[in-house]
N, C-alpha and C positions, 0 to 999 in steps of 0.2 A: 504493500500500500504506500509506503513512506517511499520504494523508488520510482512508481508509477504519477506520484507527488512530484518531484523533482526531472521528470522527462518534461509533464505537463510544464515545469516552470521555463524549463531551461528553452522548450520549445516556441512557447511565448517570447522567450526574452529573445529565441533567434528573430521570431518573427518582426522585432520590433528592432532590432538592430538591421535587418534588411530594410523594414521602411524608413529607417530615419539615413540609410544610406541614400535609397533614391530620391529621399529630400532633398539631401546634401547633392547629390548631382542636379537636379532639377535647378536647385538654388545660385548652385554654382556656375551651370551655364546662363539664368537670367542674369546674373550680376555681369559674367562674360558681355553678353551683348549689350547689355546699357553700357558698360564701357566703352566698349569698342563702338557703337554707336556714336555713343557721345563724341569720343577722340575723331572719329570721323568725323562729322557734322564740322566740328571748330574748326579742324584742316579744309577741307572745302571750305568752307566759309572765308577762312583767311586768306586760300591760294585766289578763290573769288575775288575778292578786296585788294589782290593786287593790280587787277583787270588782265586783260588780253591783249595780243598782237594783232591787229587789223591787215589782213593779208587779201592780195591779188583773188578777186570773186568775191569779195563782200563778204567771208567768214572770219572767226578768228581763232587764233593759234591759242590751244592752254597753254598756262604758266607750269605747268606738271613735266614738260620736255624741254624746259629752259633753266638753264644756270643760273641761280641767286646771285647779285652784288655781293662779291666776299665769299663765296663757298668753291670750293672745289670739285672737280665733276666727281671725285668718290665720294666725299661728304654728301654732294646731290643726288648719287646714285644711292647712299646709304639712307638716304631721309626718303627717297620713293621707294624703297621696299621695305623700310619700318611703316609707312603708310602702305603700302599695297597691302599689306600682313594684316594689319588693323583691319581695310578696307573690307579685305575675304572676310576675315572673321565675322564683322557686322551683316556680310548680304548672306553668306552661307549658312551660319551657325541655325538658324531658323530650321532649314530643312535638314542640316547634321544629326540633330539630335535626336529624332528617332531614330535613324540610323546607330548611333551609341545606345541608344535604349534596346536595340534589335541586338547588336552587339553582345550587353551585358547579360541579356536572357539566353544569347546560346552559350554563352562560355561555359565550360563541364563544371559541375559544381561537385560530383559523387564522386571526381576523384580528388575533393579537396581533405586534408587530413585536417587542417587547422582547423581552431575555431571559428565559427561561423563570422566576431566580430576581427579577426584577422584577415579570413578571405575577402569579407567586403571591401576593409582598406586596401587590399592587395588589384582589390577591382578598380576600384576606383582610380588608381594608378594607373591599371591598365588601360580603360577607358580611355585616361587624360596621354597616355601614347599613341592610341588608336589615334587622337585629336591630332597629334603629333604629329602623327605621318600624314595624315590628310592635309592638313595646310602646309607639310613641308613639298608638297607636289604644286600646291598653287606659290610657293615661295619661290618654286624654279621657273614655273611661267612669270611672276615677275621680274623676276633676276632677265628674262629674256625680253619682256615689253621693253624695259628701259632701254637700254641700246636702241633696239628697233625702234622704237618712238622716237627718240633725239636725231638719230642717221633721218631720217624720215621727213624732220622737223627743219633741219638743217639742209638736207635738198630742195624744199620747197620755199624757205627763204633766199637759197642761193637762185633760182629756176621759177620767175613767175608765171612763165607759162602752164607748170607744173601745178602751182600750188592755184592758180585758173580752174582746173581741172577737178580738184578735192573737192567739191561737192556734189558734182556728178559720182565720183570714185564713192563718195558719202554713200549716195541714193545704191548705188549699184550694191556694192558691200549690206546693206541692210536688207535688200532685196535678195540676194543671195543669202542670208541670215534666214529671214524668213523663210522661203525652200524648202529649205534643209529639215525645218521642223516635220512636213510631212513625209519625211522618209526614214525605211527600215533600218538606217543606221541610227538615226536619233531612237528610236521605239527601244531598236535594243539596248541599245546606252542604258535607257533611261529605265528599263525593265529592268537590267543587273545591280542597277545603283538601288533601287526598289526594294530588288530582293534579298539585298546583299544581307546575310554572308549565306542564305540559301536555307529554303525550308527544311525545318527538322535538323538542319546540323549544328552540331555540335562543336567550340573550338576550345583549344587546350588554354589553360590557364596560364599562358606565359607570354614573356617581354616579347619575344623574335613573330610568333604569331601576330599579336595584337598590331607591332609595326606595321608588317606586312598587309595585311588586313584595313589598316587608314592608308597607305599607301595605294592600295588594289581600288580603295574606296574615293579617295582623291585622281586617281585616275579616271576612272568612272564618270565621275563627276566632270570634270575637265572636259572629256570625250560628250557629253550630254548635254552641255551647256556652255562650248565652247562659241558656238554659233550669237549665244545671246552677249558673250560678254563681250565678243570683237564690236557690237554694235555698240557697249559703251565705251569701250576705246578708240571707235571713230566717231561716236558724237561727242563725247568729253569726258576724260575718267576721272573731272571731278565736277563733273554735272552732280550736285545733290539726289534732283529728278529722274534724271537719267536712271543714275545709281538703283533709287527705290523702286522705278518700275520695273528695271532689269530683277533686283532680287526677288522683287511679287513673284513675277513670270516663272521663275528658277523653282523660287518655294512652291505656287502652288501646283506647277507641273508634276512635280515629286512627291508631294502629298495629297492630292486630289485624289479622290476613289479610281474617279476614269481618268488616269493620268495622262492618255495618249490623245485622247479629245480636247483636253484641257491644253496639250501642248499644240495640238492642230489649230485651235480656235485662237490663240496664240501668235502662230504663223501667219494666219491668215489676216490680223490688225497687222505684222510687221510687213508684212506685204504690200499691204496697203500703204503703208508710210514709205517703203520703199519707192513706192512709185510714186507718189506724190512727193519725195524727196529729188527723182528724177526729173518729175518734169518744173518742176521749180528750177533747178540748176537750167536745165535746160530754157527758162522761159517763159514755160508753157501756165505756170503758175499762177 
C-alpha cells in the first residue's frame, strides 16, 4: 500500500515537472520573439531614418548594402548578419515552434535512465540545439546575401543603364516568386518541413541527432520558402511591411490545415503584384 503510495506521488510529480517544462519552453520562445521582434523593429526603423539613394528609374537603393560613415566593410558585414540573425529569428520562430514541439514529442523517452526532472532539462537543451542548427543554415544564407547584395548594389551605381532596369528585374523576380508556389517542388518542401521529423518516429536522445535534425529542418525551410524571401530582398530587407507580410505568408502556409491551398492562394496575390509590378516599370501603370 505504502509503495503503491509513492508510485502515485512520484508519478504526479513527473507529471508536473513535464508540464512546467513545456511552460518553460512555450515561455521561453514568447520572450524569444518579442525580442527579436522588438530589436528588429528599432533597426528598421533607424536604417529607415537614414533615408535612401534615389537611383536611375525612380527607385531607391537600401541603406542595408551600403557602408556606414566610419565603419569598415567587416564591421558592416558583421552588423548585417547580427541583424539578419535577429531578422530570421523574428519572421521564423512563429512557425518553428511547432516544429520543436513535434521535435520534443518524438524524442525516445523509455530509453531515458534519469530522472524524469533531469531528462527534461536535458531536453530542453536539446531542443535549444535543434534551434541551433536551424538558424545556423539561415546564418549561411546571410553570410551569402551580403556580398551579393553590395557587388549588386555597386554595379548598378556604377551602370545607370542597369540600375534603369531594376524595377522591371523587381516585377519579373516576384512574378517568378509567385510560380513557383504552384509547383510540386514547393508542395514537397513544404510537406517534409510539415512532417518533419516523420510520423510515428522516434529520435535518440542526443546532441549529434538533434543538430542534425534543425539542420535537415533549416534546410527545409530554406528550400520552401526561398521563393518568398528573394521577394523581400528585392523589395527591401528592411521594408518593416515587406518583412510582416512575407513572414504571415511563410507562417500560415506551414500551419494552415490545407497548407498547399493556402500557399496556392498565396501565389496567386504574388502574381498578381508581379504583374502589376511589371507593367508599372514598364509604363503601362
Amino acid at each position: 500500500m505504502v509503495a503503491s503510495s509513492r508510485r502515485v506521488r512520484q508519478a504526479l510529480s513527473d507529471v508536473v515537472t513535464v508540464v512546467s517544462s513545456h511552460r518553460a519552453f512555450f515561455g521561453a520562445s514568447a520572450l524569444l520573439f518579442a525580442v527579436s521582434a522588438t530589436v528588429t523593429i528599432v533597426w528598421c526603423t533607424s536604417m529607415s531614418a537614414m533615408g535612401a539613394m534615389r537611383m536611375p528609374g525612380g527607385w531607391t537603393m537600401s541603406m542595408a548594402w551600403m557602408r556606414m560613415p566610419g565603419y569598415t566593410w567587416p564591421v558592416t558585414a558583421a552588423s548585417f548578419l547580427g541583424m539578419w540573425i535577429v531578422m530570421m529569428v523574428a519572421m521564423m520562430l512563429p512557425s518553428l515552434v511547432p516544429m520543436l514541439r513535434r521535435y520534443r514529442r518524438a524524442v525516445d523517452r523509455t530509453a531515458a535512465s534519469a530522472p524524469t526532472s533531469l531528462f527534461e532539462l536535458r531536453l530542453n537543451r536539446l531542443t535549444a540545439l535543434v534551434s541551433v542548427g536551424y538558424f545556423f543554415v539561415w546564418t549561411v544564407i546571410g553570410m551569402a546575401a551580403f556580398p551579393l547584395g553590395v557587388s549588386l548594389a555597386t554595379v548598378e551605381m556604377q551602370q545607370p543603364a542597369l540600375a534603369r532596369a531594376v524595377p522591371l528585374a523587381v516585377g519579373v523576380i516576384v512574378l517568378i516568386a509567385g510560380s513557383l508556389q504552384f509547383t510540386a517542388w514547393k508542395a514537397h518542401h513544404l510537406a517534409s518541413y510539415r512532417e518533419a521529423p516523420g510520423r510515428g518516429r522516434t529520435l535518440p536522445a542526443d546532441a549529434g541527432t538533434a543538430w542534425r535534425h534543425g539542420v535537415r529542418l533549416g534546410l527545409h525551410c530554406v528550400h520552401c520558402c526561398a521563393n518568398l524571401m528573394a521577394i523581400l530582398l528585392v523589395i527591401g530587407v528592411i521594408d518593416l511591411r515587406a518583412m510582416a507580410i512575407v513572414a504571415a505568408a511563410i507562417t500560415s502556409e506551414r500551419l494552415a490545415p490545407a497548407g498547399e491551398r493556402v500557399a496556392r492562394a498565396i501565389g496567386a496575390f504574388v502574381v498578381v503584384a508581379g504583374l502589376f509590378l511589371i507593367a508599372q516599370a514598364a509604363g503601362l501603370g
